[in-house]
Biotite code that builds the C-alpha atoms (Angstrom):
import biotite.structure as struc

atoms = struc.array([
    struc.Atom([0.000, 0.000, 0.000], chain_id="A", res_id=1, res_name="UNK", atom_name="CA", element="C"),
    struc.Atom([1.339, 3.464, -1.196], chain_id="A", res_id=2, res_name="UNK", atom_name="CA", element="C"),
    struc.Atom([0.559, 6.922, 1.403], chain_id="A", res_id=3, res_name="UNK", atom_name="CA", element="C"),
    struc.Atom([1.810, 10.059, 0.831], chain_id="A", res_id=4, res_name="UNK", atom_name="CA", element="C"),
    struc.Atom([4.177, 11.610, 3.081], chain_id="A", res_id=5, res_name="UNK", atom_name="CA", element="C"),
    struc.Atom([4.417, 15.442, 3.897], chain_id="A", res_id=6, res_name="UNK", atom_name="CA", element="C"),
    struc.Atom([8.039, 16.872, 4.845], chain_id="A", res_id=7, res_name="UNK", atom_name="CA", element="C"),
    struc.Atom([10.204, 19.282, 4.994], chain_id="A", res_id=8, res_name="UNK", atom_name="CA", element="C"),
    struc.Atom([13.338, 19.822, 3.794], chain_id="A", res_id=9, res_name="UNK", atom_name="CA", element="C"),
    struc.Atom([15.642, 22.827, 3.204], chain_id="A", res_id=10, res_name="UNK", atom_name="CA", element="C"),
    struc.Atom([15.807, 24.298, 0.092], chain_id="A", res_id=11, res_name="UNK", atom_name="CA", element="C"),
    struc.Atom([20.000, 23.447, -0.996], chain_id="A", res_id=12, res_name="UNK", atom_name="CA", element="C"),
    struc.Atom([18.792, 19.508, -0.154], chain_id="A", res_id=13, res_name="UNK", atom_name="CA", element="C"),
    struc.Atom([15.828, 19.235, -2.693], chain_id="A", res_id=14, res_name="UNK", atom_name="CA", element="C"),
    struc.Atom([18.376, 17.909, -6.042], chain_id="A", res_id=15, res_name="UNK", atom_name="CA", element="C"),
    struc.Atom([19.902, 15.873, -3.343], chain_id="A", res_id=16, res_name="UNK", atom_name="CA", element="C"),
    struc.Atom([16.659, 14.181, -2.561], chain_id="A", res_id=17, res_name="UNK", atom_name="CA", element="C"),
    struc.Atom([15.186, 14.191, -5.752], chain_id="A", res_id=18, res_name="UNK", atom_name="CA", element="C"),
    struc.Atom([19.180, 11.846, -7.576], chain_id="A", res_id=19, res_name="UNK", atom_name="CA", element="C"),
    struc.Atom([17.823, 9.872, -4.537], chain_id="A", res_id=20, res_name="UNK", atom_name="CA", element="C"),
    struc.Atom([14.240, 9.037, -6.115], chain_id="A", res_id=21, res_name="UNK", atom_name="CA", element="C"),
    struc.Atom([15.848, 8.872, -9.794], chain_id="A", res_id=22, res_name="UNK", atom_name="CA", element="C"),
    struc.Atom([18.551, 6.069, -8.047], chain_id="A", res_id=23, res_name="UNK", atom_name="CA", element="C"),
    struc.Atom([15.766, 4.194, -6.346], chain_id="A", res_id=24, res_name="UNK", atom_name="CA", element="C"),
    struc.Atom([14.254, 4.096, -9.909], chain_id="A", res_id=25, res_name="UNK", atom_name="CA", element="C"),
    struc.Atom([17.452, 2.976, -11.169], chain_id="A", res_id=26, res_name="UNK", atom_name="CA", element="C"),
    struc.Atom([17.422, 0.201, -9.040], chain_id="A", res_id=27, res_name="UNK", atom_name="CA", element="C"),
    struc.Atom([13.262, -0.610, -9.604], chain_id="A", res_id=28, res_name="UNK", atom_name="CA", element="C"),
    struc.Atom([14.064, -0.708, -13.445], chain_id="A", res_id=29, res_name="UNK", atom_name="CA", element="C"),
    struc.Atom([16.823, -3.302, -12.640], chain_id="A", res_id=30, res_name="UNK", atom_name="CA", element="C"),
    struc.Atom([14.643, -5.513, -10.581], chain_id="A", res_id=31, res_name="UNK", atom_name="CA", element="C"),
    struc.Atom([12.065, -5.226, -13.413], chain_id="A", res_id=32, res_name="UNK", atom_name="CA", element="C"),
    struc.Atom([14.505, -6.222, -16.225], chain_id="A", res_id=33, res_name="UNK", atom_name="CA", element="C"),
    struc.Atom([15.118, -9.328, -13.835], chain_id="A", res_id=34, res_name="UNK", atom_name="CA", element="C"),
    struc.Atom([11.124, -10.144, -13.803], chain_id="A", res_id=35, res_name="UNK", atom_name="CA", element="C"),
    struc.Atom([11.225, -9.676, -17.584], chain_id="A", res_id=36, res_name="UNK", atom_name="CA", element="C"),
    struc.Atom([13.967, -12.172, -17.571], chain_id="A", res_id=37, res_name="UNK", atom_name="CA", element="C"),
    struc.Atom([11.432, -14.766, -15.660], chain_id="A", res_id=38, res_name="UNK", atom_name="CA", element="C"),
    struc.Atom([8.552, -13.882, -17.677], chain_id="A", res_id=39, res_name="UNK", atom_name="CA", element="C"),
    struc.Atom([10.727, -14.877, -20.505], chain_id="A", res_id=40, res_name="UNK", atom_name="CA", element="C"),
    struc.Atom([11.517, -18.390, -18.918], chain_id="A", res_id=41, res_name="UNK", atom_name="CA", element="C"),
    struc.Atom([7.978, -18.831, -17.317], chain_id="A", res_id=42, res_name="UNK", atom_name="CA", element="C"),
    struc.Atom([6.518, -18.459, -21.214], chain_id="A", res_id=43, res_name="UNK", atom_name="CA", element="C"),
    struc.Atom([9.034, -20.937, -22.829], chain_id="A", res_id=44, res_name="UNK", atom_name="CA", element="C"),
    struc.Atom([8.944, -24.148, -20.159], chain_id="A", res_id=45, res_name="UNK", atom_name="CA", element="C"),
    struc.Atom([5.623, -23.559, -19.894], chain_id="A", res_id=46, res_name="UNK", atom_name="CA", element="C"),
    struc.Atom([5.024, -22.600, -16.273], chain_id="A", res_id=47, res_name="UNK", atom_name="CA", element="C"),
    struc.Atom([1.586, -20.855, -15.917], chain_id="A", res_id=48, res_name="UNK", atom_name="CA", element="C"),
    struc.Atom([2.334, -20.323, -12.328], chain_id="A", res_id=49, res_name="UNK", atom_name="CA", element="C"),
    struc.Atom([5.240, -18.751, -12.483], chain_id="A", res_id=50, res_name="UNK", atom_name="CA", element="C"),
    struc.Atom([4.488, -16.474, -15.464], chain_id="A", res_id=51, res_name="UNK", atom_name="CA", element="C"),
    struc.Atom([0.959, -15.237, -13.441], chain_id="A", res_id=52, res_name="UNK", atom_name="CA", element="C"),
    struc.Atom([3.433, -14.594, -10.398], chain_id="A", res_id=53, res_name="UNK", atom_name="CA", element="C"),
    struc.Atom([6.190, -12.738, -12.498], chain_id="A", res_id=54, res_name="UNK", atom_name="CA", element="C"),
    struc.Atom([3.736, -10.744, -14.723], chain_id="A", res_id=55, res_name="UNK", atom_name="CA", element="C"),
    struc.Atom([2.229, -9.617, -11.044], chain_id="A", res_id=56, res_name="UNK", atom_name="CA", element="C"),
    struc.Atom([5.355, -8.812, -9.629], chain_id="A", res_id=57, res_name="UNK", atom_name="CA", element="C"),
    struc.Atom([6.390, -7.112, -13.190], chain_id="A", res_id=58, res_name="UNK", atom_name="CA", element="C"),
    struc.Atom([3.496, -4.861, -12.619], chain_id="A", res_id=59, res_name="UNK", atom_name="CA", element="C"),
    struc.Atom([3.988, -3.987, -9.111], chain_id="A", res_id=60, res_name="UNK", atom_name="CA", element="C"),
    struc.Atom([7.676, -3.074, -9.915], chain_id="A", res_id=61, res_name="UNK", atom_name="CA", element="C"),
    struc.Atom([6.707, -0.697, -12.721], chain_id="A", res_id=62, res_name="UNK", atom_name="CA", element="C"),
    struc.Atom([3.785, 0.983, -11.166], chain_id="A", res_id=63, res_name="UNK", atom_name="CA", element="C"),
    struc.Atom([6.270, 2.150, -7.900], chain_id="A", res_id=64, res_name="UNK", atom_name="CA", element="C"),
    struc.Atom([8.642, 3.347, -10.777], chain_id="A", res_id=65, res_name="UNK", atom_name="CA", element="C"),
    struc.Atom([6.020, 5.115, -12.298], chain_id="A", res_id=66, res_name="UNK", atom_name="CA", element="C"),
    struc.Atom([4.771, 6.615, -8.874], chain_id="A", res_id=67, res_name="UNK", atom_name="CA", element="C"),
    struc.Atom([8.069, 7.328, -8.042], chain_id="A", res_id=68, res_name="UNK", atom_name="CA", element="C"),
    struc.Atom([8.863, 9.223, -11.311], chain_id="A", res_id=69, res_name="UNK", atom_name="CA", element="C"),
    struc.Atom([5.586, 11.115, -11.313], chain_id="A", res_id=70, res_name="UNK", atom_name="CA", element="C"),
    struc.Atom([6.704, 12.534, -7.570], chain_id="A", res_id=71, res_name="UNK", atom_name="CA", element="C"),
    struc.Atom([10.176, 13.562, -9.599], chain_id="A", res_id=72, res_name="UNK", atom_name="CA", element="C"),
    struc.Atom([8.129, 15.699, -11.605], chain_id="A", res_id=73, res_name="UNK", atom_name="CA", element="C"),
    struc.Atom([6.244, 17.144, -9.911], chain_id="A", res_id=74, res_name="UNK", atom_name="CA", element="C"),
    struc.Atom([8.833, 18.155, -6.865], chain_id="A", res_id=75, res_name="UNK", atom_name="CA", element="C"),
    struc.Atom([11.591, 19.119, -9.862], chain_id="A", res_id=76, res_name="UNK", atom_name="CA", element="C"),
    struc.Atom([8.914, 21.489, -11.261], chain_id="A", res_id=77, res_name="UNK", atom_name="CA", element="C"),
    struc.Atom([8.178, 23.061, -7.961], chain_id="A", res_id=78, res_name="UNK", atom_name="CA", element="C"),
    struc.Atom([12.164, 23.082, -7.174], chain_id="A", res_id=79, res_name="UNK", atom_name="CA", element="C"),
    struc.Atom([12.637, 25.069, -10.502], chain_id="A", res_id=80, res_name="UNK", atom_name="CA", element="C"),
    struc.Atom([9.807, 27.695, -9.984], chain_id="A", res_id=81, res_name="UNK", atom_name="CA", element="C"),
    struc.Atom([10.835, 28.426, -6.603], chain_id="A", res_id=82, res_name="UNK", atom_name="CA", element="C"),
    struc.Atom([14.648, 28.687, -7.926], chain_id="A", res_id=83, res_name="UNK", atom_name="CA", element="C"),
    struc.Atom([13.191, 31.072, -10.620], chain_id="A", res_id=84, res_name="UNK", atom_name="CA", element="C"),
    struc.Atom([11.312, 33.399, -8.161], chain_id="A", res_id=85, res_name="UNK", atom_name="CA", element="C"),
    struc.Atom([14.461, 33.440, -5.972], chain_id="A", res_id=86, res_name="UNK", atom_name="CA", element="C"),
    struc.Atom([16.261, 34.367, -8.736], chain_id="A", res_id=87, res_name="UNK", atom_name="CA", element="C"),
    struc.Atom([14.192, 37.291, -9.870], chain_id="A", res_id=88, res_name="UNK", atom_name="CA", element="C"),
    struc.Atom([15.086, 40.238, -7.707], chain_id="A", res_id=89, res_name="UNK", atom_name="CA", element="C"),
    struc.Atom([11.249, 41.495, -5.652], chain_id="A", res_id=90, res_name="UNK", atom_name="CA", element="C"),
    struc.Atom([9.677, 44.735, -7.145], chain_id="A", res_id=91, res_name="UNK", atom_name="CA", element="C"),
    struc.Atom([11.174, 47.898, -5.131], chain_id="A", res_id=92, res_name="UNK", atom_name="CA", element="C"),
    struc.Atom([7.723, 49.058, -3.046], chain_id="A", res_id=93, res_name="UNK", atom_name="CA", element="C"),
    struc.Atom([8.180, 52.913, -2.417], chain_id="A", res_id=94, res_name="UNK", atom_name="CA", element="C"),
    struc.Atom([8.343, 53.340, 1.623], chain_id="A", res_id=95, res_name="UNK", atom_name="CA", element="C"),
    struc.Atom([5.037, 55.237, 2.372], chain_id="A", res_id=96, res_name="UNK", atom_name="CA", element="C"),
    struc.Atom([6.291, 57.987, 4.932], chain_id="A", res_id=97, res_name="UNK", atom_name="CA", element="C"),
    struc.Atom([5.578, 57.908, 8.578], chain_id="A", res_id=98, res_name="UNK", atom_name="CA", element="C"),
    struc.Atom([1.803, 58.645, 9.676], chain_id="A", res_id=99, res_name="UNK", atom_name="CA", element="C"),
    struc.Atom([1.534, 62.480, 10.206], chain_id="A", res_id=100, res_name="UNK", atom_name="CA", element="C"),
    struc.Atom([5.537, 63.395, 9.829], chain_id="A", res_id=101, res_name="UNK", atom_name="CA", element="C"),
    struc.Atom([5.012, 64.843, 5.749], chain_id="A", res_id=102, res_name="UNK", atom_name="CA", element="C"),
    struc.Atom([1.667, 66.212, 4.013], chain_id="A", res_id=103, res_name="UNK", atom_name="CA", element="C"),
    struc.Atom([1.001, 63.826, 1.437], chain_id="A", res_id=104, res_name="UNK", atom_name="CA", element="C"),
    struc.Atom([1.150, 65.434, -1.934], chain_id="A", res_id=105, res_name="UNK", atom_name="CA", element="C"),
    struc.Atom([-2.014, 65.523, -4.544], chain_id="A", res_id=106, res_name="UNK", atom_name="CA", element="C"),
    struc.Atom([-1.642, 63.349, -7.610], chain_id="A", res_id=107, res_name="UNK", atom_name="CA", element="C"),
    struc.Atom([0.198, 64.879, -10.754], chain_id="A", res_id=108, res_name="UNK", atom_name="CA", element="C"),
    struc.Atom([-2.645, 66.515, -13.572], chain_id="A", res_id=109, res_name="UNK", atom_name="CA", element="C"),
    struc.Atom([-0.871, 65.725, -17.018], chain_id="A", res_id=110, res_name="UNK", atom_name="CA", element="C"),
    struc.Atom([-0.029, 68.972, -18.384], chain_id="A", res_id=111, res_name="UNK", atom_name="CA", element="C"),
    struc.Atom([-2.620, 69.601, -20.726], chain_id="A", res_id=112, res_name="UNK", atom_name="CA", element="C"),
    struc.Atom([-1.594, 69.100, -24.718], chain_id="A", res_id=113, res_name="UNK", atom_name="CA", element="C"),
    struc.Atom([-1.652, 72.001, -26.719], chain_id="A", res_id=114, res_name="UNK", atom_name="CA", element="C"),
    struc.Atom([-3.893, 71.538, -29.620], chain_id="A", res_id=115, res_name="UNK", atom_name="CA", element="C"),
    struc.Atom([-2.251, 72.326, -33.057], chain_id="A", res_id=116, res_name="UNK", atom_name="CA", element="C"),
    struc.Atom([-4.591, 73.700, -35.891], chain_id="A", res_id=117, res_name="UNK", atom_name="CA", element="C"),
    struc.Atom([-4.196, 71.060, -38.896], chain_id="A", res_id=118, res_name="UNK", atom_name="CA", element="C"),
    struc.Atom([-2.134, 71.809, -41.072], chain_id="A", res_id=119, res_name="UNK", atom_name="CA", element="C"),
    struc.Atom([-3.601, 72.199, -44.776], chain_id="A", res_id=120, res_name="UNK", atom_name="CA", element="C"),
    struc.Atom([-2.260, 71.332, -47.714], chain_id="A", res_id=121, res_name="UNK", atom_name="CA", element="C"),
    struc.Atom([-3.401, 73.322, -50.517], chain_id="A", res_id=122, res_name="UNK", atom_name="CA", element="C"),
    struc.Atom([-4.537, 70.253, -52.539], chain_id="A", res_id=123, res_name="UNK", atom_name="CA", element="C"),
    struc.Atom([-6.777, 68.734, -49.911], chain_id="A", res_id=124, res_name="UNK", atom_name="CA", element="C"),
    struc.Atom([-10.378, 69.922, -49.917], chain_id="A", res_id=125, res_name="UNK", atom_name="CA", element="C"),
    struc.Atom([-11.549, 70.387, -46.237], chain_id="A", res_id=126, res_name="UNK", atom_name="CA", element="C"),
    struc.Atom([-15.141, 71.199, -46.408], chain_id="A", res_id=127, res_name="UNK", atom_name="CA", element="C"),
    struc.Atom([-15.098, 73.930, -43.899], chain_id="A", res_id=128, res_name="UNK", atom_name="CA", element="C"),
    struc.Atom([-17.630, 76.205, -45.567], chain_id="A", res_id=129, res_name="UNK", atom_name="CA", element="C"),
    struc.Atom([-20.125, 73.633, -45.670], chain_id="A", res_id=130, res_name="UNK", atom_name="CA", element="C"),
    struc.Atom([-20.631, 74.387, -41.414], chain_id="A", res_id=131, res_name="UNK", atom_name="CA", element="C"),
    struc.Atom([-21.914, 77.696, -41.551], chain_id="A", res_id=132, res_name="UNK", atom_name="CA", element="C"),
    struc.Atom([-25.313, 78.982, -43.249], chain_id="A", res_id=133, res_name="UNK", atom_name="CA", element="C"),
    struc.Atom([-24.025, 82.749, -44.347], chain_id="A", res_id=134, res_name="UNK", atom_name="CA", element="C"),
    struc.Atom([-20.560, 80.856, -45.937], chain_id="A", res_id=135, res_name="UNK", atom_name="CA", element="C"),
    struc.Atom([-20.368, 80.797, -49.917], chain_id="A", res_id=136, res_name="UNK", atom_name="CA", element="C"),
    struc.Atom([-19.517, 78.081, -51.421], chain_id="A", res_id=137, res_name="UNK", atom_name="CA", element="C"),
    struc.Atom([-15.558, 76.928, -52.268], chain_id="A", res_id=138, res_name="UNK", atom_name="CA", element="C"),
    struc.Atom([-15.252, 77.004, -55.959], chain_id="A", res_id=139, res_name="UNK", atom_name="CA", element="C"),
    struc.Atom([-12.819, 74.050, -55.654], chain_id="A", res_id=140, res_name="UNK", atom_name="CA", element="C"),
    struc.Atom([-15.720, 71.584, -54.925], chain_id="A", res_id=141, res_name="UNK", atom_name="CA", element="C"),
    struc.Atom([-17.212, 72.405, -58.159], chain_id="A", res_id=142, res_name="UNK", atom_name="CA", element="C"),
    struc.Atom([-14.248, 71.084, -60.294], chain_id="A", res_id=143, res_name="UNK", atom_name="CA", element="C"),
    struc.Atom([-13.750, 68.141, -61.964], chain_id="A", res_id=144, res_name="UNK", atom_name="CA", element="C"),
    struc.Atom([-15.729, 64.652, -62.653], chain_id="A", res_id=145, res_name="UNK", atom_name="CA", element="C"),
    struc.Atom([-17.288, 64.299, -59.417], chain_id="A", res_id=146, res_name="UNK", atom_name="CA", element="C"),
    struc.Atom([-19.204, 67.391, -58.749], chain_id="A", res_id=147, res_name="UNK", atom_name="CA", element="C"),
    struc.Atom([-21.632, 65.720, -56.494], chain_id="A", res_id=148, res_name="UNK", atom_name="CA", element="C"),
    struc.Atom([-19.054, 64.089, -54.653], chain_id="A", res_id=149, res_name="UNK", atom_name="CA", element="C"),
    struc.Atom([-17.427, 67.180, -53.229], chain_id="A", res_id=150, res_name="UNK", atom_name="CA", element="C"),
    struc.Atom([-20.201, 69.772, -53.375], chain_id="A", res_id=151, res_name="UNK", atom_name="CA", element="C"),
    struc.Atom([-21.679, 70.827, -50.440], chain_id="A", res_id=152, res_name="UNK", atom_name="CA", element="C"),
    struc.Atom([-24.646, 68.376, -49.260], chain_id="A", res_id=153, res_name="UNK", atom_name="CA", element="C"),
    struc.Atom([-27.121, 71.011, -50.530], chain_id="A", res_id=154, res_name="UNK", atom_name="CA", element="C"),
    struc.Atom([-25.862, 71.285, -53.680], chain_id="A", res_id=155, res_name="UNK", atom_name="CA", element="C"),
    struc.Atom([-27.728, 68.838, -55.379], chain_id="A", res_id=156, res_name="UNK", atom_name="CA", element="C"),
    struc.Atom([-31.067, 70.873, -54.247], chain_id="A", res_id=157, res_name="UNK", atom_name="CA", element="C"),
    struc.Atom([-29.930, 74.382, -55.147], chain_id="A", res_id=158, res_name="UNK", atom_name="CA", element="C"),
    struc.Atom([-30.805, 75.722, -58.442], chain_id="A", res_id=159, res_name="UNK", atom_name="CA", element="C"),
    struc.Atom([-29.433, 78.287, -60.719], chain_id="A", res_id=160, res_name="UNK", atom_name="CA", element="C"),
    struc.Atom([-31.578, 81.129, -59.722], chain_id="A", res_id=161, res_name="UNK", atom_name="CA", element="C"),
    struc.Atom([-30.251, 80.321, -55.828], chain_id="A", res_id=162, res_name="UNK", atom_name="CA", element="C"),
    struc.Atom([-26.985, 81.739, -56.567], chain_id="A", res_id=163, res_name="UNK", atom_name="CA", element="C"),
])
């Protein structure tokens, strides 16, 4: 029967203990090859007996191995995080001052951005006159193939006599 078992150890001993597991497994997978060896034997005289017995020991053998390389893992991976986090140097907290020794200080307002006009280049159609009601039309929208693409919304409702 197979418990598990809750220790401690320090830190420096945990590859120690852990070649210790991999050498016991050394020496399960040794014992097994030996059962394989039986098995083997058992199947060629003929020995029913024996090969139920070996295949049962067999078993047995391997599923400790496996047990035992399972806790490997899973202590190796622990071992290695905990190394990692060790090895990583803590965030540097900013000491809060003493309780009523400094005034603490109101939280920094970005400064505020400064809002450049665009720039315009003298190409680029921008539609401005279209926003006010008393604004005449830009004679630039009227030129070229698409007329009712760049004309003012209202365009296509004005007549001649508007103008």
């Amino acid at each position: 029967m197979r418990v598990t078992i809750n220790y401690t150890k320090e830190f420096e001993e945990i590859p120690v203990l852990l070649q210790e597991l991999v050498e016991e497994c050394d020496v399960l997978n040794k014992k097994a090859d030996g059962l394989l060896t039986i098995v083997s034997y058992a199947m060629a005289s003929d020995d029913a007996g024996l090969l139920a017995k070996a295949i049962h020991d067999l078993r047995v053998v391997l599923n400790k191995i496996d047990s035992q390389i399972s806790d490997v893992a899973d202590m190796s991976s622990g071992y290695y995080k905990a190394k990692a986090q060790l090895e990583t140097p803590p965030e540097v907290v900013p000491e809060e001052p003493e309780q009523g020794t400094e005034e603490p200080l109101p939280p920094e307002e970005p400064e505020p951005e400064e809002k450049q006009p665009p720039t315009q280049h003298p190409k680029i159609r921008t539609f401005h006159h279209m926003y006010g009601s008393n604004s005449k039309p830009d004679p630039r929208d009227s030129q070229g193939e698409d007329d009712m693409i760049y004309s003012s919304p209202d365009a296509a409702y004005r007549s001649d006599s508007d103008e």
